[in-house]
Steps between C-alpha positions, in 0.01 A plus 500: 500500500641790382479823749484872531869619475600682773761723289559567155874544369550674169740519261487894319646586175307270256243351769358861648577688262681553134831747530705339186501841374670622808757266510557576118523824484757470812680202371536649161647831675759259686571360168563845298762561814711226381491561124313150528161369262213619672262230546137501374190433704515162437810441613440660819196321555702178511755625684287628832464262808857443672551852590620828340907394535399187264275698243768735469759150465254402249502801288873527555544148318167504298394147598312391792727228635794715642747447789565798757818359581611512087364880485734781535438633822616867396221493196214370708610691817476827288146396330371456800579827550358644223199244563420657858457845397328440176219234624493734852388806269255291286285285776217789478408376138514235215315218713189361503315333821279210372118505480343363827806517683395813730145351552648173552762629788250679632263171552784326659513752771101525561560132567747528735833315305797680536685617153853511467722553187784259424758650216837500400471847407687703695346615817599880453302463177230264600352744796517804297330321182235363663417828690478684138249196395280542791586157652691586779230523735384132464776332578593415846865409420722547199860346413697587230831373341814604711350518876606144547774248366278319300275577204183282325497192424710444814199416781672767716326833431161293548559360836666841640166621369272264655742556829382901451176425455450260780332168245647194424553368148130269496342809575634690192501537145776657283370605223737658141563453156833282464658188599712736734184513740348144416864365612512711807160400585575136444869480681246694799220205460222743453222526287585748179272700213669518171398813298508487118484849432825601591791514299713207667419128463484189631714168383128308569638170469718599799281655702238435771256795528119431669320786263551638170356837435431726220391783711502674799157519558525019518677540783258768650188270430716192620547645841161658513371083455745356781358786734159398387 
């Protein structure tokens, strides 16, 4: 029997909200710096999910599969650099929250489940982005990239999470939109929600995820049914 979650973890870029654009238009800037190709849309879109140091690795070597170690530390050391200020000055703009994602958060808390965000975004630009999308407010806990050792799909950032907000893992959900939070939630042993809307994916025939959504508002009426 399937129950009421107690708390709701959430992935952000690509799972609350689209900000491709932002990490473009920043990546691209990072790029110009170092008389390197800029990379398209696409390319960043593929690139997002292990945090900004390895989208900027990415771009660096214009393939995903790239080793930190092999990088030259100078080169991503100063496009992270360029990279702070840049996506710093843009998070006001260029993203998109998804349809029934407000309403949805906002049904959560009427029902009592605490909300936290779980991202390997950096934390100094998770807070700050989610305050400009209006978000902020429901969450009850938020941790970004770089506040701990570990990033997604290690389970670490989930149980130091759960720790904060006082559940244990078969009381909560994590819920995102690549197999960096379907891993995390299976090393944990929790129930996960895999969105397809995002712009990361899922190696299916590796995974173990208990729902499959296509939209924000299936996950609303879910919980809405479990609280009956």
């Amino acid at each position: 029997m399937i129950k009421l979650p107690k708390a709701l973890l959430f992935d952000l870029d690509g799972t609350l909200a689209d900000t491709v654009a932002q990490l473009a238009k920043a990546a691209c800037k990072s790029a110009r710096a170092l008389n390197l190709e800029e990379p398209s849309i696409e390319s960043t879109k593929s690139y997002v999910g292990n945090g900004v140091n390895m989208l900027l690795a990415r771009v660096i070597a214009k393939k995903f599969d790239v080793n930190l170690e092999e990088l030259d530390k100078d080169l991503l050391k100063k496009a992270r650099e360029v990279f702070n200020v840049e996506y710093m000055q843009g998070l006001d703009k260029d993203y998109r929250v998804y349809p029934g994602v407000k309403e949805g958060l906002a049904c959560f808390k009427d029902l009592g489940i605490k909300l936290a965000v779980v991202t390997n975004k950096p934390q100094v630009f998770a807070v700050p982005l989610l305050k400009h999308m209006g978000l902020f407010e429901y969450f009850d806990f938020i941790l970004g990239g770089e506040v701990i050792e570990k990033r997604k799909p290690d389970p670490m950032p989930i149980l130091y999470t759960l720790e904060k907000l006082g559940v244990d893992k078969d009381s909560a959900w994590m819920i995102g939109d690549s197999d960096n939070d379907i891993i995390a939630a299976n090393n944990v042993g929790m129930r996960s929600v895999f969105f397809t809307f995002g712009y990361c994916s899922v190696k299916e025939e590796h995974m173990h995820y208990d729902y499959r959504f296509d939209s924000f508002n299936e996950l609303r009426d879910l919980i809405k049914r479990l609280k009956g």
